[in-house]
Structures are given as C-alpha cells and as structure tokens.
N, C-alpha and C positions, 0 to 999 in steps of 0.2 A: 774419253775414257782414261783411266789412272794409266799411269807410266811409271815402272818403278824400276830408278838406274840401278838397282843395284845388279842386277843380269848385266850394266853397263861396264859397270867396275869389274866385274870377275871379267869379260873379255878383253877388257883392257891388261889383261897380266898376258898377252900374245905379243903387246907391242912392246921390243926392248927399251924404247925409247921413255914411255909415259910408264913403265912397270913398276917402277919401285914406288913413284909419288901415288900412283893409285892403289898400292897396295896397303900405303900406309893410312887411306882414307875413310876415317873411324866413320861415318853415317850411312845412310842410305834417304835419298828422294823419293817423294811421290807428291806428282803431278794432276789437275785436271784437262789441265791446258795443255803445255809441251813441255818437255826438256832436251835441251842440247850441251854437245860436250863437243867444247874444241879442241882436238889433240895439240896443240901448236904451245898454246897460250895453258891450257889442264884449267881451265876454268868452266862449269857446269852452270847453264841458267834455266829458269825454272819457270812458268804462270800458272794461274789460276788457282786458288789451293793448293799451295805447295805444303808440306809437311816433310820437316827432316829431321830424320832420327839418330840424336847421339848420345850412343851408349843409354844413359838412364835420361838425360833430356830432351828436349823437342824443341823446334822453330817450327810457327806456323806464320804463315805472310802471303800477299797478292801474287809480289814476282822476289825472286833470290837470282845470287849472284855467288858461288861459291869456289875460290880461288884456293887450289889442292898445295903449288907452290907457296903460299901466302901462307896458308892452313885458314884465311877469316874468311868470313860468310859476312853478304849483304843484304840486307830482307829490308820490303818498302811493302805500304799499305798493311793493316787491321795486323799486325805485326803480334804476336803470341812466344812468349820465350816460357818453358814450362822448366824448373830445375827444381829436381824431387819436388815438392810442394807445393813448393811458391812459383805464382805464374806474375810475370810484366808484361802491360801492354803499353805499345805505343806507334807512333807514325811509321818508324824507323827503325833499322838496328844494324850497328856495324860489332860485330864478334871474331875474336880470334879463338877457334875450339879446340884449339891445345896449349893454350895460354886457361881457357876460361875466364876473357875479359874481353870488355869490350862498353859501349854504349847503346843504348836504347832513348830515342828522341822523342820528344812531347808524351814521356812515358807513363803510365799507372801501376799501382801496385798495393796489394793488400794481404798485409799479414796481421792475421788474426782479426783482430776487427779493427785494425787501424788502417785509414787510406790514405796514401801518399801519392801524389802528383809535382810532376817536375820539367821543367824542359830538357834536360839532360839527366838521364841514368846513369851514371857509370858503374858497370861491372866488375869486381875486383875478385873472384873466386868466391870466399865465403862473403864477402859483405858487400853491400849497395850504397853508391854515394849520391846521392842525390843534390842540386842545386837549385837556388830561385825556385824553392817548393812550398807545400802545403801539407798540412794532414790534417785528420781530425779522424776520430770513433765515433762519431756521429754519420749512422745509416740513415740519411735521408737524403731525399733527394737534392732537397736546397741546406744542408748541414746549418744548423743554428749557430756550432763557434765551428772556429777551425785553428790552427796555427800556421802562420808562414815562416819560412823559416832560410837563410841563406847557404845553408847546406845541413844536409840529412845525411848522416850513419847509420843504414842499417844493418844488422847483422842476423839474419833468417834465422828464426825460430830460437830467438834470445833477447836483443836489446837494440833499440833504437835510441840514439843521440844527437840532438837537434841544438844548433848556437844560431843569434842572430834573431833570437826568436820570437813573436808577436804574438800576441792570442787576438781572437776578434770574435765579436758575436755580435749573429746577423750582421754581417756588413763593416761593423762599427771597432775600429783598432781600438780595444780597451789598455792593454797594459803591455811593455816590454818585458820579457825573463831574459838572465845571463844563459842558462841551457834550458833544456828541456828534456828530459831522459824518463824512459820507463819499459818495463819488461813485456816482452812481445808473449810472456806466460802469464792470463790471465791471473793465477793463482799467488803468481810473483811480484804482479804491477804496484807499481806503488804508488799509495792511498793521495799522495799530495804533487805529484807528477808536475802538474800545474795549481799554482797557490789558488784556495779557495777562500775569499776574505769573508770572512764574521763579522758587521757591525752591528752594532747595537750601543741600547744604556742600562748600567746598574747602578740598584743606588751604590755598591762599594765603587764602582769603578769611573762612571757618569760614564759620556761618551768614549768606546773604546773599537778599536780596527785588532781584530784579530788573527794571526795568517800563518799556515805554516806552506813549507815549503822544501823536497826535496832537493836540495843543490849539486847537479851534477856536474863538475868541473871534466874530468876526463875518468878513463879504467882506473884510475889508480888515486883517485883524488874526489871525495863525494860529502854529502850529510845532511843533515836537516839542521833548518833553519825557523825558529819561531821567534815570531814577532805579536807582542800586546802594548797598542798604543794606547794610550784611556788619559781624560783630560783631568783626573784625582791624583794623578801621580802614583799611579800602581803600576806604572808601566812594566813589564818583563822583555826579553830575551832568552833564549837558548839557541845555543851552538852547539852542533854533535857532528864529528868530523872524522874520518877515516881517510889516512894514508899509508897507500903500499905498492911503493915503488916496485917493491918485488917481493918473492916468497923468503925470503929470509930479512921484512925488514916489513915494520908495520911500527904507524904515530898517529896516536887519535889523542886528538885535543876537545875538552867538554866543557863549556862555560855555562852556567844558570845564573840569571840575574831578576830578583826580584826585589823593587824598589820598595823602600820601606824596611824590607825583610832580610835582606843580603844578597851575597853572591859567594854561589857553590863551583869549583873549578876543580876537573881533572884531568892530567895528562896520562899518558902510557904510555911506552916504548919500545917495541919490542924487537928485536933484532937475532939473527942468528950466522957465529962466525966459524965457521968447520961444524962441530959437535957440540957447543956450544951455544945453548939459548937463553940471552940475558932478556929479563921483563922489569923495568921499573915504571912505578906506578907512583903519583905524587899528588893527591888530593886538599886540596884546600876550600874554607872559607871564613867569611865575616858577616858576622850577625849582627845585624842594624834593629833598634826598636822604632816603629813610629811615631808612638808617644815620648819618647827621648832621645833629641839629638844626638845627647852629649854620649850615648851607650855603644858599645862595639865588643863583642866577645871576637876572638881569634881561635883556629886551630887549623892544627894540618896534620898530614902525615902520609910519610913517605915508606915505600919499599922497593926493596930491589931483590929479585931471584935468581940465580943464576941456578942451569939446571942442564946435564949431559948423560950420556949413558953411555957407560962404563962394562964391556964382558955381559950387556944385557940386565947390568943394575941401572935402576936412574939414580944419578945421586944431583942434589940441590943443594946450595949453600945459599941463606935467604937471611935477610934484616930490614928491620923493623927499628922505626924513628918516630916521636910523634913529639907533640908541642909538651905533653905532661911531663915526657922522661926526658935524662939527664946524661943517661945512658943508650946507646944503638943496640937493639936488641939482637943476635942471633945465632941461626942454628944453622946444623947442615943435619943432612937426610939423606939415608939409603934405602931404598926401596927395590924387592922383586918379586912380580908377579908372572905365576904361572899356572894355566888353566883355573881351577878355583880355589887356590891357593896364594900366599904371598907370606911375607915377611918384611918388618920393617928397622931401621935403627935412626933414632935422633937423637942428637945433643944441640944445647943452647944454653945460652945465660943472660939477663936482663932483659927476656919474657917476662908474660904476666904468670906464663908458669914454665920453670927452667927446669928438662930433663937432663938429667947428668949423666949416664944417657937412658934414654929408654928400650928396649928389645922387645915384638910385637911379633909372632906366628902366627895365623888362622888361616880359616879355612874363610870364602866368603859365596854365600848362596849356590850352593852344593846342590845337585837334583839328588832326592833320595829316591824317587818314584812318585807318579799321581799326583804330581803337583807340588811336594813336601820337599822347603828352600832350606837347607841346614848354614848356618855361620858359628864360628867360634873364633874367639880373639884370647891369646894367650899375654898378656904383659908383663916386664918385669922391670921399674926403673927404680930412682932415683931423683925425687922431686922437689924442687922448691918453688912454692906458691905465695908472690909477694903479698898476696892481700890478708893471709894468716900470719905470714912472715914463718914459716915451716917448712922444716928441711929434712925429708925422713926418705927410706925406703918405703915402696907400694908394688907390690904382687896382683894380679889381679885373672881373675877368670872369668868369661862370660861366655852363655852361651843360646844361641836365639833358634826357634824353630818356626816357621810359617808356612801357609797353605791357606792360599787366597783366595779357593774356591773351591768347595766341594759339592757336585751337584747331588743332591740325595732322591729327587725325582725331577722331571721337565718344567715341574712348578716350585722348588724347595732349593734353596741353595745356602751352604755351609763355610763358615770361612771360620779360622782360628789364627791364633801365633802366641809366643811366649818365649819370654826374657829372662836368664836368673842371671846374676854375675855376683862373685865375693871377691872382697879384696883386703888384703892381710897388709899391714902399716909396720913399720920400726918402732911405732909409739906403743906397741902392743894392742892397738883397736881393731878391730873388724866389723865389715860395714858390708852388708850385703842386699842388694835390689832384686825385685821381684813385678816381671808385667808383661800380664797375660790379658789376653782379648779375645772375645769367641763372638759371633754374631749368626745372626739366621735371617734368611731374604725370602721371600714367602707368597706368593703372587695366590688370594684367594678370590673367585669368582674375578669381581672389576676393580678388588682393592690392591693395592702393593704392601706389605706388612716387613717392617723388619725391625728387628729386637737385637741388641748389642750389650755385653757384658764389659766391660775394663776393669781390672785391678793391677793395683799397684799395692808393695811395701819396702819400706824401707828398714833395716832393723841394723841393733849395734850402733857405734859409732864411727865419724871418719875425718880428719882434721881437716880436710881439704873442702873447700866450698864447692869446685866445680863437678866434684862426683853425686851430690845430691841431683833427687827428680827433676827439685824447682827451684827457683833463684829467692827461695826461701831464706833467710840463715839458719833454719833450726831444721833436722831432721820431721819430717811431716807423719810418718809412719804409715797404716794401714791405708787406704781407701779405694772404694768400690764404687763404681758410675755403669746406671743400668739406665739404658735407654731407649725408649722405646716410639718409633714413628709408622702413621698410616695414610694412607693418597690414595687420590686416582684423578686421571686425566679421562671425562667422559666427552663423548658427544652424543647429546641428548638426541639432538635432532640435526636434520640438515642447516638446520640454521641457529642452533643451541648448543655452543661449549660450556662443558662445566670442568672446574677441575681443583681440586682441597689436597690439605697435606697438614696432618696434626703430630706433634711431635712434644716427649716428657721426658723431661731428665733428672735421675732422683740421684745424686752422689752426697754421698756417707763416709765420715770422717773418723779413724781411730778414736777421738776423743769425744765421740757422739754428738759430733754436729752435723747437720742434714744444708746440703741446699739444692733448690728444686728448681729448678728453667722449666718454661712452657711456653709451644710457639704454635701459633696456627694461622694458616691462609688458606685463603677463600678467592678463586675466582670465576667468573661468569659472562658470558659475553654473547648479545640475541643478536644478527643479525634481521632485522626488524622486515626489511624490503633490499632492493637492488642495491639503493644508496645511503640508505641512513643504519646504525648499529648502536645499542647501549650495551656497555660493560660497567660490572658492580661486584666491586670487590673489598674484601674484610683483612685486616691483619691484625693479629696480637703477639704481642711479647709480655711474659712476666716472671716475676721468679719470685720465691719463697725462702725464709731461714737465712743461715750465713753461712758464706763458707769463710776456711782458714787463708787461702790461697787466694791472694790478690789478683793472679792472673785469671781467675776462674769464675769472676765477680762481673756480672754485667751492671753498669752504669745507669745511674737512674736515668737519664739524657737518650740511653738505647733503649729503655719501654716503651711500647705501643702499645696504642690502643685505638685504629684505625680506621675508618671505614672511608673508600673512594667511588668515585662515580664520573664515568665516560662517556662523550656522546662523539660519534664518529660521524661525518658525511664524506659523501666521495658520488665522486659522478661517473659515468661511464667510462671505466679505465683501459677498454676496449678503444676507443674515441681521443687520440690525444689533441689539443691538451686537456688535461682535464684538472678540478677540483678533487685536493685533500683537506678534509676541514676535522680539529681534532680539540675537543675541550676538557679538562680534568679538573674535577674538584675533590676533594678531601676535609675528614673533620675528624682533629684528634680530642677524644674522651677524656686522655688525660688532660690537655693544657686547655678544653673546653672552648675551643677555637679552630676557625680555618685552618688545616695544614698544607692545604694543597688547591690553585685556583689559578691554570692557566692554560693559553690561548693556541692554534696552531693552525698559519692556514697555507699551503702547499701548492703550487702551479707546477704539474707536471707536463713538461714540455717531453717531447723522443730524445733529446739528448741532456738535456740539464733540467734540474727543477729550481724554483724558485721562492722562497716563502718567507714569514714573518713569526716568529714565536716569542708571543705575550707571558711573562710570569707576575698575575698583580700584587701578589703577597711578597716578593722578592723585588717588585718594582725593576725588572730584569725587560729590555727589547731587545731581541735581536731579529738583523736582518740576512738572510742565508742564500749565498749562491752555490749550487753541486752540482758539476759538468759530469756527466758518465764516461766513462770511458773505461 
C-alpha cells in the first residue's frame, strides 16, 4: 500500500538533531513498496513506484535514494523527471533539487515533436545538454532520417542547437552540417533548418544543385546561406548574416552574387553608446553583362544616422553619400510625438531636396467615433529641389479623413476616405490635390459584389516635381477610376468546386481619354473517385483605349488569354507511402501555342517526401527531397 513520508517529515521537526535539515525538505514521497529514513545519515530510500513531489516537478523511478544533507536525489529503473511540461526519460538520474541540475542517463526526451536521445542528459536549470545524441521529427517507429549529433542544446519550449552534426536517412550517413538549429515553436521553426538539395536541369541553367540553408553559429551569430551550382555558369550565392553580441550593438553583412549578372552587397551597423544610436548602412554593387565581357556599371551608397532623445524629443543627424554626388548630403531632425499628435523640424543641404528648414504640426489618425481616422499635416518650409534647381518658400495644408468600414446591414459594407491639401509657393503658384475613394462590399445570395469609386485632381501649378500624384512631369489633372468586381467560391457538390471572379475597370482622364482593364478567372475542380481529380480553369486579361499615365498601362507581354487543364492522382493517403501524381497543361489564344505542359510525381513517405517535377516547354528537371519536421 502507498506510504507517504510526508507525515514523516513533519515528526521529524521533534528531533533537535535532524530539525532544521528536514524542515528545509521541499518534496514529499510516495511509495508502493517501502520507504525508510535513516536519522544518522538524513537519507530517505524508496521502491516500487516511488513518485516525488517538488514544488511544481516530479520524479517517478523503481527505487530512489534522497540525501536531505546533499539536497540530491538518486533514482534508477523507468526513471520519469516531469518539469512544468517537459518530461525525460531514462535508466538513471542523479539531481541536485536546489541547484535544479543534475543528469539523466541513457535518457529521452521530446519537445514538441522533436525526439532526442542521448546517453548523458545534463540538467542545467532552464536548458538540457545533451551528448553522443540523436534526434529527428520523424514519429515513426523506425524514423526515416534522423540527425546525430555530438552535443545537443536544448532550451524547453524555445530553441534547440545541435554541432557536430550528421543527417542520415534510413541508415545511410548522407551529409555533414556545421550546426543544426531550429525553434522548438512550430510557428517559429525554420523552413531550411536542415539544407534541402534541389537538382535538376534547365535549359538556362543545364545541370544545377540548389540549397539553401539556415546557419546557426551560436545566440548571437546566425543566417542563411544559399548556394546554385549549375554547369552554364549561372551560378549564385547569398549570404545574409546577423550579429549581436549584445543589445546595444548589432552587424549584418549581406552578399548576392549572381554570375553573369553581378554582385549586390550590404553591410549595417548598428551600435548604441549611453543615449546614442549610431546606424550606418553601406550598400554596393557591380553590374556584369553576359553578352559583354568588357561592361561593368558601379555604384554605391552609404549612410550614417545618428539618433538620441533629448527632454523626450528624438533628434537625428543623418547623411547621405552616393556614387552620383559630389557632395555628402545632410540633415538633422527634431521630432515629438504625443498621443495623436506630433510635430516635426528638419534642415539639410545637398539632398535631392534641401529643407532650410522645414516646420510640420499634425494631428495623425485621430478616432473621431464609429470608426472615423482624422489626420492633418500643417507645413511650412523653405525648399530647394535640385532636379528644378528651385529655391522658393512652400506653405502647405492637408487634410485626410477615413473610415474603413461601415457596416450598413450583415450583408452591406461601406468604406470611404478623402484627401484635399494646398499648398501656396514664393513663386506666386498654388497647387492644390484632391483624393477621394468610396467603395461598397455587397454579399448577394452566393455572389460577393463590390463596386469602388477613386478620384483624383490636381489643379494650379507647382515648381516642385515631388508634390505631383505621379512621376509624370506635367500636372495630369482630373481623373476618375470606377471599378467594378463579382465572385464566388461554390461547392457544387461533395465532390465539385467551383469558383469565378470578374472584374472592370473604366478610368477617365481630364483630357477625355478612357482606359478600360478586364480580368476574369475561372476555376473548377471534380474529384472524379477516391484517387483520381480533373481541374479546368480559364483566365483573361485585356484592356482597351490609352491611358496618359505610364504607370497605369499594362504591358502587352501581361495579356492573357488562357485556358488550363489538370489531372491529379493520389493513392491512399490514409496508407503511407503513398503516390502524388500531378499534370498541367495550358494553351494561350494569344501566342496560339502551348503555355503550360508539366509533369509532378511525389513519394509521400511519414516523414519526408520525395519526387521529380517535369517542365517540357521550359525543358526544366528537377529532383526534390522535403524532410518534415
């Protein structure tokens, strides 16, 4: 029957001799077998289902051995250490329960769905050291890969750090990693933990090995690493790299290297010493052509901010360098914000636009009630903008209202906003913007319906290039964009999706030119039986008229005129492993040709899949391995 010393310990506060070490004895035992307590020695031993309770933990084992002088506890046989969540099993355990350290021998453990195994645990408070171990996220009974690994960091319900480290599948030692790191938060982990190699051929590339790879060097030192080996000489590289030694001191270095093409590089720096926080940032590259050796464009450019707060102002002093100027460009800045208000003041010179200074009050997204975000911005500077080469006073007021939603019944919803700002020049011009937007969201019977208004105008004049809509040079003036789009996503049948969305857009120009966009898709998808499924699906793009506005102009290159066709098989995905089989083909109207004609066949294993994906019109193989985890 159970024995539970703790009736033991409270008598023990009689004898002056054992009183103080047992009173300070955080647990309580329980027994199937026996427990005995030697007064002499203050050591408790234990069999049968023993279970000892500390504080929020537990030990479960065959027989214990727990020494009050020592403060450690010895537990052998089917050995259970439960702390808040996380449980270890193993042969063994020697613990010290007021230290909360200790080891656990020939031990297991599993956080989150990763399982590690080791001969030696060691205990260290919040984190688990493990040695000559294993892991893998693979739930099966004989694990497809696993990693082994010469010591394991882990730290419960956060991050595991693995060096030394091997991958193996089934049996077979495939490849060495420098670390192995990834977040014991599902939502956190990260996608390339262990490199997943891509080979294949394209015709740009011929044979290429594709990989990327998380590198975790230590807390304070990490990045990705990608690597494309290809036998054309397209090879790539990227390095993306985070250092931070501490909180006041952070160096990310970033290299892109694409051969043929260049290489893109940036560093950062950032540092912070009392109240002071410097950031500089130094961006470069060199533009290679393929078809000409002899070409190479250069540029770069550098900045440095430095940035403190002052009585509750931030103020920054920041410059600006680049390969075109001649001159280091900068400013300083005062800024304070409070509740939905602020104020701001800058000065600068040999910017691409120099405030001498400028002065800014507003308000910024203000609740008025029911959802209505008020802002206003007061300016008053003094500007010179080298690309006019003009040098004038600018006054300016604006002022914005929005409301993102207004429901007008459980099926009806209303959204609006609107812009106006003027702003008065030393040249004598005034130049004032206007842009307003209203829309309605409309769920009728199984359709989705919604209908969008936009206007814009522009009126007067203004010297300045950067206060226009668009990066037009000429004031654009009036125009109106009314748009209108309808869907729905059905499910015909238990075994029949459908699901369409049509959409027009008529925008109208001061100077009475129209242009007209039109997009429609179309998709559908039967599951036929258990294993096999056809989908059949339509897209179009077109458009009509001119517009004035380069930016607003679709590309003849982005017209469609679509239609695709899907055949799926799959085998009993109840059943692992099983078969994914996936074919796509397409044919564009416009170019009167194939657009689309390729292959997909998928080996789904319980912890990694396996497969081969055909593109014949791309002349594209690749070969794909994706470990789960």
């Amino acid at each position: 029957m159970k024995k539970i010393v703790t009736f033991l310990l409270l008598m023990l506060f009689i004898y002056p001799a054992i009183g103080q070490a047992a009173e300070e004895a955080p647990f309580s035992v329980e027994a199937d077998g026996f427990i005995i307590y030697d007064e002499e020695t203050q050591v408790i031993q234990a069999e049968n289902n023993v279970i000892i309770q500390l504080d929020s933990d537990m030990i479960k084992a065959d027989k214990i051995k727990a020494n009050l002088l020592t403060k450690t506890i010895e537990a052998e046989g089917n050995v259970v250490l439960i702390e808040d969540d996380n449980k270890l099993y193993g042969d063994g355990l020697e613990y010290d329960y007021q230290k909360e350290e200790g080891k656990i021998y020939n031990g297991e453990s599993r956080q989150d769905k990763i399982s590690f195994k080791g001969k030696e645990i060691n205990i260290v408070k919040d984190e688990l050291i493990i040695t000559d171990t294993e892991l893998t996220a693979c739930d099966h009974e004989t694990p497809h890969y696993k990693l082994t690994a010469e010591k394991i960091n882990v730290y419960p319900n956060d991050l595991v750090v693995a060096t030394g480290v091997h991958l193996w599948i089934n049996d077979h030692k495939i490849m060495p990693l420098p670390t192995y790191t990834t977040s014991l938060d599902p939502e956190e982990r990260k996608k390339y933990a262990i490199p997943e190699p891509k080979i294949g051929y394209s015709r740009d590339d011929g044979m290429y090995l594709d990989v990327n790879y998380d590198h975790y060097v230590n807390e304070n030192l990490y990045g990705l690493v990608h690597v494309k080996a290809t036998s054309k000489n397209t090879n790539e590289l990227d390095l993306d790299y985070e250092y931070t030694p501490s909180e006041n001191f952070q160096f990310r270095p970033d290299l892109s290297y694409k051969q043929g093409i260049g290489v893109d590089g940036t560093v950062s720096l950032k540092n912070k010493i009392g109240g002071i926080t410097s950031n500089i940032n130094y961006n470069a590259y060199i533009e290679d052509d393929e078809d000409d050796p002899d070409y190479k464009d250069k540029e770069w450019l550098a900045k440095w901010d430095l940035s403190t707060d002052i009585f509750g102002i931030k103020s920054g002093l920041h410059f600006r360098r680049d390969e075109d100027d001649t001159e280091t460009g900068k400013e300083i800045t005062f800024d304070k914000k409070w509740s939905d208000y602020y104020w701001q003041l800058r000065a600068g010179e040999d910017n691409k636009h120099d405030y001498k200074p400028q002065f800014s009050i507003g308000i910024q997204n203000k609740d008025l009630g029911n959802g209505t975000l008020l802002s206003t911005d007061l300016r008053v500077a003094q500007v010179y903008e080298r690309e006019t080469d003009i040098e004038t006073s600018r006054k300016e007021l604006a002022l914005k209202l929005k409301d993102s939603e207004i429901k007008l019944s459980e099926l009806t919803n209303l959204y609006w906003s609107g812009k106006i700002s003027r702003s008065e020049y030393g040249t004598g011009d005034d130049f004032e913007t206007y842009d307003f937007n209203l829309g309605l969201d409309q769920k009728i019977a199984f359709l989705d319906f919604n209908l969008d208004y936009q206007y814009y105008n522009e009126l007067g004049e203004t010297p300045f290039h950067f206060d226009l809509l668009t990066d037009e040079d000429k004031n654009m003036g009036e125009r109106n964009y009314l748009t209108a789009s309808v869907g729905s996503d059905l499910k015909l049948s238990d075994n029949l999706d459908f699901n369409w969305n049509a959409l027009a857009r008529n925008s109208y120009y001061e100077d009475g030119q129209e242009y007209n966009y039109y997009q429609f898709d179309a998709k559908t998808y039967y599951q036929i039986n258990e294993f096999n499924g056809v989908g059949l699906g339509y897209n179009y793009v077109g458009i009509g008229g001119k517009t004035p506005i380069d930016d607003e102009e679709v590309e003849s290159d982005d017209l469609v005129n679509e239609v695709t066709l899907s055949y799926n098989f799959q085998t009993d995905e109840l059943e692992l492993p099983y078969w994914d089989v996936k074919i796509e083909t397409g044919y564009d109207f416009i170019d009167d040709e194939l657009s689309t004609l390729k292959y997909s066949f998928t080996r789904e294993f319980d912890c990694f899949n396996t497969g081969i994906e055909y593109d014949q019109l791309e002349k594209d193989i690749r070969f794909n391995l994706k470990l789960k985890y």
